[in-house]
VEXSE-578112 format. One record per residue (C-alpha): residue number from 1; z, x, y; chain. Coordinates in steps of 0.25 Angstrom, whole numbers. Layout:
@keba=NUM	c3=Z	c1=X	c2=Y	fike=A
...
***
This chain:
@keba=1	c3=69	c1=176	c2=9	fike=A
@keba=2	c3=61	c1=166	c2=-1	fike=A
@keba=3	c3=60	c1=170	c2=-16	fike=A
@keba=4	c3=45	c1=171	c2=-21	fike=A
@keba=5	c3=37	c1=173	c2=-32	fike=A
@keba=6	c3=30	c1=189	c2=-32	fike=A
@keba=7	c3=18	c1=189	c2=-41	fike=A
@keba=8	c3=11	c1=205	c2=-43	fike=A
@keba=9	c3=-2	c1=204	c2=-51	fike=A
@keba=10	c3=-10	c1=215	c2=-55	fike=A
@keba=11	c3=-18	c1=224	c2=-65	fike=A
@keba=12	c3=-9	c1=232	c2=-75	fike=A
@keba=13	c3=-1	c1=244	c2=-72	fike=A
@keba=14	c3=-1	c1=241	c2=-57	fike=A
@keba=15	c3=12	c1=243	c2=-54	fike=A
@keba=16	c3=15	c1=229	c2=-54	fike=A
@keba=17	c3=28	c1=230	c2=-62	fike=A
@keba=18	c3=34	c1=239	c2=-53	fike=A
@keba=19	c3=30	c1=233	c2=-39	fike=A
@keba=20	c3=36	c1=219	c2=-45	fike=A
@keba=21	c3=49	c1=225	c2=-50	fike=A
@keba=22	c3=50	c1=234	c2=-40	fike=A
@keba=23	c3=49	c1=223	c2=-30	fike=A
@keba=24	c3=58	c1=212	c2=-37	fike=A
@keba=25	c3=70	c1=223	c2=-38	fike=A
@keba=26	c3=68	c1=225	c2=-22	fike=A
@keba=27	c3=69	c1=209	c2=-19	fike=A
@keba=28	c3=76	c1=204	c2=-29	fike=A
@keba=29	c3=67	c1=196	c2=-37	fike=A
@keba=30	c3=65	c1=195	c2=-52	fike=A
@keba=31	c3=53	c1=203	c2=-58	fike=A
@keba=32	c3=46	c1=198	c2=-69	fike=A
@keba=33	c3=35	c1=208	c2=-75	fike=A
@keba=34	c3=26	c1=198	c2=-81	fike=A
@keba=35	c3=18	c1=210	c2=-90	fike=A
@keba=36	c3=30	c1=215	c2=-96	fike=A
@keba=37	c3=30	c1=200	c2=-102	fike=A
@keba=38	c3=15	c1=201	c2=-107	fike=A
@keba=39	c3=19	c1=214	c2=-112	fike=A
@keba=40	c3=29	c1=210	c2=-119	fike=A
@keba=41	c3=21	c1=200	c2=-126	fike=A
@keba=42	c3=11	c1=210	c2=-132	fike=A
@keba=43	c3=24	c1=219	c2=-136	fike=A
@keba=44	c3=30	c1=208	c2=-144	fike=A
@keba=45	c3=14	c1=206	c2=-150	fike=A
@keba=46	c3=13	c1=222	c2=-152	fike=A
@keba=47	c3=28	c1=222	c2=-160	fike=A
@keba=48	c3=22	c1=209	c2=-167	fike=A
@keba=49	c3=10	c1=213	c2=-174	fike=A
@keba=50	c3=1	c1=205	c2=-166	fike=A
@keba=51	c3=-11	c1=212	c2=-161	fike=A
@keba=52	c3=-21	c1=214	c2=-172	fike=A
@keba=53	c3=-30	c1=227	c2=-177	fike=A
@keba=54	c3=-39	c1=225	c2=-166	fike=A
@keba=55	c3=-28	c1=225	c2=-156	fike=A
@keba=56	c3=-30	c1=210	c2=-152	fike=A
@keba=57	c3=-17	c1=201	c2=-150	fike=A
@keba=58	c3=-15	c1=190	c2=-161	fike=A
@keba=59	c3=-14	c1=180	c2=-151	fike=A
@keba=60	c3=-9	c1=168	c2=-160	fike=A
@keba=61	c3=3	c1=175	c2=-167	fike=A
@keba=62	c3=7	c1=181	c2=-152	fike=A
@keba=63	c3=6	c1=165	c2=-147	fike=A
@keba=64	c3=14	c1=161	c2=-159	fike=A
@keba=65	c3=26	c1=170	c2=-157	fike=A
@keba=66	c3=26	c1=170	c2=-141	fike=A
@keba=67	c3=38	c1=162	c2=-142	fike=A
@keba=68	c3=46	c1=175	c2=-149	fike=A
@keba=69	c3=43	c1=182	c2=-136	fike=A
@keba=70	c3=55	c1=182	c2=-126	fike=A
@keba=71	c3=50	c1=192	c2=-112	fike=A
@keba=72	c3=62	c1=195	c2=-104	fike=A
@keba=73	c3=65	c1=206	c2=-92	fike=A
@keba=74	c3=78	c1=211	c2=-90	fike=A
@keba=75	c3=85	c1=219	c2=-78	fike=A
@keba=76	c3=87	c1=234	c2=-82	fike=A
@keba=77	c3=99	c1=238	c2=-75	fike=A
@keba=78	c3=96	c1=253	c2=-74	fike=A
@keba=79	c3=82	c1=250	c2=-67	fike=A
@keba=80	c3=85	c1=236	c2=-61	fike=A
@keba=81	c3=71	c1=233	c2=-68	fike=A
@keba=82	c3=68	c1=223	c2=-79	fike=A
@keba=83	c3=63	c1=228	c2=-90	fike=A
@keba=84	c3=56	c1=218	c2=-101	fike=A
@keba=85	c3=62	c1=211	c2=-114	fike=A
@keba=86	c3=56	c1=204	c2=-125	fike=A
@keba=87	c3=64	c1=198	c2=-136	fike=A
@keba=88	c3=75	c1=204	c2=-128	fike=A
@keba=89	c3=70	c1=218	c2=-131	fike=A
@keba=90	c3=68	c1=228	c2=-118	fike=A
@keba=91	c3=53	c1=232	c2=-120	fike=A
@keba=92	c3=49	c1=237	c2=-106	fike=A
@keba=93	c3=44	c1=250	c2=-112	fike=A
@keba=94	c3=39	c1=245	c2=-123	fike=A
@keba=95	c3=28	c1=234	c2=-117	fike=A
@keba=96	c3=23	c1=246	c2=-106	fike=A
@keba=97	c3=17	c1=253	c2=-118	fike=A
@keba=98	c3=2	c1=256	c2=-120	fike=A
@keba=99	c3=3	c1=247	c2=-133	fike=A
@keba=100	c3=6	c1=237	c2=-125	fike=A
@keba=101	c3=-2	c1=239	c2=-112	fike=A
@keba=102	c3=-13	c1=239	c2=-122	fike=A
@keba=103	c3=-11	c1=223	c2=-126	fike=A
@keba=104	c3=-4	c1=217	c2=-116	fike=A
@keba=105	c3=-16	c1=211	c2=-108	fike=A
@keba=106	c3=-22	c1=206	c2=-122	fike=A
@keba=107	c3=-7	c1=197	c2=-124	fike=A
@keba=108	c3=-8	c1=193	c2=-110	fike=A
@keba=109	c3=-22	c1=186	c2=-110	fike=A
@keba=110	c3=-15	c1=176	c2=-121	fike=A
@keba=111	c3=-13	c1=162	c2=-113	fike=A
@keba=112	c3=-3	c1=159	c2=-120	fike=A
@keba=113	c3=4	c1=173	c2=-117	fike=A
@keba=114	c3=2	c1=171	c2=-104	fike=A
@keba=115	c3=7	c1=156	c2=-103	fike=A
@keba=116	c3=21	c1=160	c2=-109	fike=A
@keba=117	c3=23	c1=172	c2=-100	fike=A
@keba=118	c3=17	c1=164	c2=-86	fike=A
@keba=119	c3=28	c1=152	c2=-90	fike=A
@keba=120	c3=39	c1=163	c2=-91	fike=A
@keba=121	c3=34	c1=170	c2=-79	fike=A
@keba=122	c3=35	c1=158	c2=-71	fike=A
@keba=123	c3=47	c1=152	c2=-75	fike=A
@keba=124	c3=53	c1=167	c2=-70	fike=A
@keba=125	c3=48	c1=164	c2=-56	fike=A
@keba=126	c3=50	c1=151	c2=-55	fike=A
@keba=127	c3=62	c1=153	c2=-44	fike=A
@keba=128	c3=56	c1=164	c2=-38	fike=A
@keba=129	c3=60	c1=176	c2=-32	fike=A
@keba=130	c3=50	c1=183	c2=-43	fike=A
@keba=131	c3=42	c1=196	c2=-45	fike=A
@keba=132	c3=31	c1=195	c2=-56	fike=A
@keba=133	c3=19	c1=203	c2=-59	fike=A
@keba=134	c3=9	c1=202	c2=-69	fike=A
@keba=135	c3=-5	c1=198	c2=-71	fike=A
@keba=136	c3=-6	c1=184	c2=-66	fike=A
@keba=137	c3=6	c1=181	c2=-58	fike=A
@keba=138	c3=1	c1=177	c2=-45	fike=A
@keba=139	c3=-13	c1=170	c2=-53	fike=A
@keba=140	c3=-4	c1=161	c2=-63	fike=A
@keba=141	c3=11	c1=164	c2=-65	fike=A
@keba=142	c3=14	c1=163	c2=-51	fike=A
@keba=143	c3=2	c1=158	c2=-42	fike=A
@keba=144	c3=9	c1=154	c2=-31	fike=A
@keba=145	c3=19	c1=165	c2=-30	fike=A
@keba=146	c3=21	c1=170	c2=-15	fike=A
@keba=147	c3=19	c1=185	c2=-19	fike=A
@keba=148	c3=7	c1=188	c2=-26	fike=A
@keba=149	c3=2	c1=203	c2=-27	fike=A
@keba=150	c3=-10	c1=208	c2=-36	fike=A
@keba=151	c3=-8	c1=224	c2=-39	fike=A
@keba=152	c3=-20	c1=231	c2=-42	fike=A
@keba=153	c3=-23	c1=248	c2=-45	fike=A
@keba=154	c3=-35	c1=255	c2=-51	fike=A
@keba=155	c3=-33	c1=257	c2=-66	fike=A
@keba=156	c3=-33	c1=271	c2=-65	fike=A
@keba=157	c3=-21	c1=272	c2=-56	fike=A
@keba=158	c3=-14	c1=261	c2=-66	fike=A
@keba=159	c3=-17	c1=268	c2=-77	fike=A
@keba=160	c3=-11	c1=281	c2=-72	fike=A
@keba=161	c3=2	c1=273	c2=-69	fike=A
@keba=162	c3=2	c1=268	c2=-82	fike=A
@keba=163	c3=0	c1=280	c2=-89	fike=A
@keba=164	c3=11	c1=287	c2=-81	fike=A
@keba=165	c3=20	c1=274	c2=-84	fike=A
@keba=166	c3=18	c1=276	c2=-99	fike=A
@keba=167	c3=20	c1=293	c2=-96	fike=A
@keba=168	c3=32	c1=290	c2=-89	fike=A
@keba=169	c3=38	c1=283	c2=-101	fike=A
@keba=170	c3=35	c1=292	c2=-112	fike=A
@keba=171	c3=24	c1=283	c2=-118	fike=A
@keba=172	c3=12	c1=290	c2=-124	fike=A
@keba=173	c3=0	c1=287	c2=-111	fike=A
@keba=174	c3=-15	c1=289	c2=-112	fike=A
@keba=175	c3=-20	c1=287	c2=-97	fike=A
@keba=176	c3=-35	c1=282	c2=-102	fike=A
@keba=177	c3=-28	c1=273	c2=-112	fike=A
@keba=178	c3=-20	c1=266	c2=-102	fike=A
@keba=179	c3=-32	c1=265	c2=-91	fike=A
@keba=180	c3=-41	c1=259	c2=-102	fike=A
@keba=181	c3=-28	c1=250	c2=-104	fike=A
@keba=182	c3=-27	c1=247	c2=-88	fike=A
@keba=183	c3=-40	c1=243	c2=-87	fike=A
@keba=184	c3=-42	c1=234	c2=-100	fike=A
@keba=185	c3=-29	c1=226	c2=-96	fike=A
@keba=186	c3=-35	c1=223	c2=-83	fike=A
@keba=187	c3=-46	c1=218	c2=-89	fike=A
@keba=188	c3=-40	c1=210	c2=-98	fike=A
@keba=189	c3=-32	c1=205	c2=-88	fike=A
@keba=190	c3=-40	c1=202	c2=-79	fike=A
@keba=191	c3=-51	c1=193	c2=-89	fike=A
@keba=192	c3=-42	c1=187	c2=-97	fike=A
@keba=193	c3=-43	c1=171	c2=-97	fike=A
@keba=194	c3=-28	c1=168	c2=-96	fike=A
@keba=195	c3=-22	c1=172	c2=-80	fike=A
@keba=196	c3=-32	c1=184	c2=-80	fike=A
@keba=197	c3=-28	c1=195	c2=-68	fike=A
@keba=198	c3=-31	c1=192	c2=-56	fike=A
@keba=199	c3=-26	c1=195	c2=-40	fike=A
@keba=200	c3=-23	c1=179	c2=-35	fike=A
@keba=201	c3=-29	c1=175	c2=-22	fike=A
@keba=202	c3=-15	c1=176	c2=-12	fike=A
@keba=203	c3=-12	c1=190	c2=-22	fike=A
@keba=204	c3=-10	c1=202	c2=-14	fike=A
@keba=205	c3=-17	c1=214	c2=-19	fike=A
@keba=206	c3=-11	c1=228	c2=-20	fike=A
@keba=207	c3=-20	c1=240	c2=-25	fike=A
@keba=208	c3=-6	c1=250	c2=-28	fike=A
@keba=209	c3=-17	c1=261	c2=-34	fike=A
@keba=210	c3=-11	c1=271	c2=-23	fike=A
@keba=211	c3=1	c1=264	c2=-18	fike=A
@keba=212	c3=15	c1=271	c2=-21	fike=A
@keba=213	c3=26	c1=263	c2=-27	fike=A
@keba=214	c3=34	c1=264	c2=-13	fike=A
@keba=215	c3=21	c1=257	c2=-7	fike=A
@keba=216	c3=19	c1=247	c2=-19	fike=A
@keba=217	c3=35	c1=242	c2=-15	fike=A
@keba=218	c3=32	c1=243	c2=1	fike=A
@keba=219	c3=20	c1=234	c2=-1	fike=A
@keba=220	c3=26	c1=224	c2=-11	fike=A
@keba=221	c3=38	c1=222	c2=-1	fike=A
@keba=222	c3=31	c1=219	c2=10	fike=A
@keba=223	c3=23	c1=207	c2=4	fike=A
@keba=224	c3=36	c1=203	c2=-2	fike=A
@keba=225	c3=41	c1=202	c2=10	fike=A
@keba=226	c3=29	c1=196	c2=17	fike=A
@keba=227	c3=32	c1=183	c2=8	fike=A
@keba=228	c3=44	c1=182	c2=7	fike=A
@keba=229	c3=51	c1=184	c2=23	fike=A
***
C-alpha cells in the first residue's frame, strides 16, 4: 500500500483534530496538528507581553524573536496521542484556552508567521505517510497532496462542542463568548491576505454538523482507502 500525504482543511472547532489523529493512529501515519503550532505562537506572544491595550499583536517584536520559538509534538504513552511542546514545555492545555482562542487567528494572518510554520510543516511531510490539518493545507502546504478533505459545521453546532470541550476540562466557558469567537476566527480566516481559508478545487467536503464520531472515522477510511489500494 503507497504512503501519501492527508491534508484536512476547515473552519475552527470542526473536529478536525480528532479525525486526523484519529485516522493517523489507525494507519499508522504521523499527525501533525498544524493549529496547535499557531497556537503556540500566540502562547509564547501572551507569556511575552506582546499584545498591546487594544489587544493588537506587536507584530515586529513577535518577528524579532521567532527564532526563540521551538514547536514540537511528542507521543503521550498513556493516550498514544501527541500532545504539543514549545521550548520543550508540554502546553496542550494551555494553548485550547479562551485567551488563546481569542488571538490565534490575529498571529496567524502574519506572513512571516506563516512562512516559518508552512517550511516546517513541509519539511514534516516530505517522505510522506502524513496526516495534517489546518487552515491551508491542501491550498499552500501541500497542494498536490493525494488526500485532501475541507470539514465544514454550522457555528452553532461548533460553538457547543467547544463549549463542552472547555466544560469537560474544567475551564471557565461562556457559550455566547465562544460562538462570537467562532464566528470572528472564521472571518478572519477566511479574509486575511496571507493563505486565507479556503476548500481547494480536488477537496472533498464533509459537513459533520450531525455526524457521530463512529461516522466521522467510517467515512474518513473509506477515502483513505479509495486512494490509496
Amino acid at each position: 500500500m503507497k504512503k501519501i500525504v492527508i491534508a484536512i482543511d476547515g473552519h475552527s472547532s470542526c473536529g478536525k483534530s480528532t479525525m486526523a489523529k484519529d485516522l493517523a493512529k489507525e494507519v499508522g501515519y504521523i499527525y501533525v496538528d498544524t493549529g496547535a503550532m499557531y497556537r503556540s505562537v500566540t502562547l509564547f506572544a501572551l507569556r511575552n507581553n506582546m499584545f498591546d491595550n487594544h489587544g493588537n499583536i506587536m507584530a515586529d517584536l513577535l518577528e524579532s524573536r521567532m527564532q526563540e520559538i521551538n514547536i514540537s509534538f511528542i507521543l503521550d504513552k498513556e493516550t498514544g496521542r501527541p500532545e504539543t511542546y514549545l521550548n520543550g514545555k508540554n502546553v496542550e492545555h494551555e494553548i485550547r484556552k479562551m485567551e488563546v482562542s481569542g488571538r490565534v487567528s490575529q498571529v496567524a494572518a502574519l506572513g512571516f508567521v506563516r512562512k516559518a510554520l508552512v517550511e516546517q510543516q513541509q519539511r514534516m511531510g516530505k517522505d510522506k505517510g502524513i496526516v495534517m490539518d489546518g487552515r491551508d493545507i491542501g491550498t499552500t502546504v501541500f497542494p498536490d497532496a493525494e488526500l485532501k478533505i475541507f470539514v465544514t459545521a454550522s457555528a452553532d453546532v461548533r460553538a457547543q462542542r467547544r463549549y463542552e470541550e472547555l466544560k469537560a476540562k474544567g475551564d471557565d466557558a461562556d457559550y455566547n463568548e465562544i460562538l462570537e469567537n467562532v464566528r470572528q476566527r472564521d472571518y478572519i480566516d477566511s479574509h486575511r491576505e496571507v493563505s486565507p481559508l479556503r476548500k481547494a478545487d480536488d477537496a472533498i467536503e464533509l459537513d459533520n454538523s450531525n455526524m457521530t464520531i463512529a461516522e466521522q472515522r467510517k467515512w474518513l477510511m473509506d477515502r483513505f482507502k479509495e486512494r490509496t489500494e
